[in-house]
C-alpha positions, -999 to 999 in steps of 0.1 A, spaced: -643 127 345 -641 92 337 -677 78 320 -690 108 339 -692 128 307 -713 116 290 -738 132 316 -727 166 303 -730 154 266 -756 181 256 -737 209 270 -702 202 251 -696 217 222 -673 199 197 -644 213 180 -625 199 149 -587 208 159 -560 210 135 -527 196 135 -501 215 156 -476 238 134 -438 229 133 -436 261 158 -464 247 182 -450 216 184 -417 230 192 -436 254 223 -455 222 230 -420 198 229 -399 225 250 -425 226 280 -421 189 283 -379 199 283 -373 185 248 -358 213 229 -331 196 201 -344 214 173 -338 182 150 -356 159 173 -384 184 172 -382 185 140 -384 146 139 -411 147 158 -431 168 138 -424 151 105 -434 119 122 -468 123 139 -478 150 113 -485 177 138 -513 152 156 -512 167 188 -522 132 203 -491 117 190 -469 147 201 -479 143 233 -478 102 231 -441 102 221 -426 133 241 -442 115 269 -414 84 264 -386 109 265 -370 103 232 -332 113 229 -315 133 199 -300 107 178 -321 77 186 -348 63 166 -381 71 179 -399 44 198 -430 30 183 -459 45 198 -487 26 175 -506 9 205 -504 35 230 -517 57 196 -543 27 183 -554 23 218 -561 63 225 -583 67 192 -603 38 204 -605 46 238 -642 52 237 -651 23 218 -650 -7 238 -670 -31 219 -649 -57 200 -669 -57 163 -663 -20 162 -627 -17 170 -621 -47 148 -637 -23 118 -620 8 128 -588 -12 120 -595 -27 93 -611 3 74 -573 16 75 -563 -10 48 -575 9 18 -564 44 15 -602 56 14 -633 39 17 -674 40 14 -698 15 18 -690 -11 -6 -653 -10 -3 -658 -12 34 -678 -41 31 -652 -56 10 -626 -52 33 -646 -64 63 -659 -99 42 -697 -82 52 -724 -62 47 -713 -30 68 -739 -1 59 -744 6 99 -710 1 104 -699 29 81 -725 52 93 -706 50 128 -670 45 116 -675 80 93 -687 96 121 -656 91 141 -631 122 147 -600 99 131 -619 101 98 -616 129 73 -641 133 39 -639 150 7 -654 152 -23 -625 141 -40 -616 107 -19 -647 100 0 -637 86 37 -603 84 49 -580 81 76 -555 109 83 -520 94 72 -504 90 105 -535 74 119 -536 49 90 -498 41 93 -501 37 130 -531 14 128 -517 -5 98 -485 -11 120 -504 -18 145 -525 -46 125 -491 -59 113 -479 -64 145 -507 -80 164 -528 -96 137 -510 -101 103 -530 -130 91 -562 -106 92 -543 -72 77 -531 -99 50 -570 -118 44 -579 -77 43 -559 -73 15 -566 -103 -2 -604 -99 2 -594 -62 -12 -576 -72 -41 -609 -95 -54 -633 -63 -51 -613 -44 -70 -601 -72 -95 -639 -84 -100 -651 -42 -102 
């Protein structure tokens, strides 16, 4: 459908979908003819039953034995497929640094004021909430965009940190 969607935007319904079971991702693994149960099993352990990132790394045919690839920017680049502006996916990445967020911290972490920016980042299907932790990535999205961060941009995933470290410090 391409942009096209976005015409049929008041007639789709939206659906929060879980992460796959050991046994789905083993039905899901053996119709793309990857069956090793311990590579399945790697698999699973790995992307955390994300079925994006099941489907990302059965697709470079991993072999039993071998180190999987690194899928982060295939994985970086399909949760931000549908944000193309460059402020936005800048924050998206960034947010990941601190294992939760809100307002203040993402502020701190960007070096701004960010209240619009958190009202779109928390609305984003990569973002879980409780009442315990606030905002927060799911932990294989957070690894894959921290890995991702480190390995096009460490100087910024570093001056995150650091600009991290002085919130917290001067809290």
């Amino acid at each position: 459908l391409e942009q096209h969607w976005t015409e049929l935007a008041g007639d789709i319904c939206h659906m929060p979908l879980e992460p796959f079971t050991l046994d789905e991702t083993r039905l899901y693994l053996s119709n793309q003819g990857i069956a090793d149960e311990q590579l399945v099993a790697q698999i699973h352990a790995d992307t955390g039953g994300l079925g994006v990132l099941v489907e990302l790394l059965a697709a470079t045919k991993p072999q039993p034995g071998l180190p999987l690839p690194d899928i982060s920017k295939d994985a970086v680049a399909r949760f931000l497929q549908w944000t193309p502006q460059g402020e936005r996916r800048r924050v998206a990445l960034l947010a990941a640094v601190p294992r939760q967020f809100n307002k203040d911290i993402l502020s701190a972490a960007l070096g701004e004021e960010a209240t619009s920016l958190f009202n779109w980042l928390s609305a984003q299907s990569y973002i879980r909430t409780s009442t315990e932790r606030g905002w927060f990535y799911h932990e294989k999205v957070r690894e894959l965009m921290l890995r991702y961060l480190w390995n096009t941009t460490p100087a910024e995933l570093t001056a995150t940190y650091t600009r991290l470290a002085e919130f917290f410090v001067g809290a």
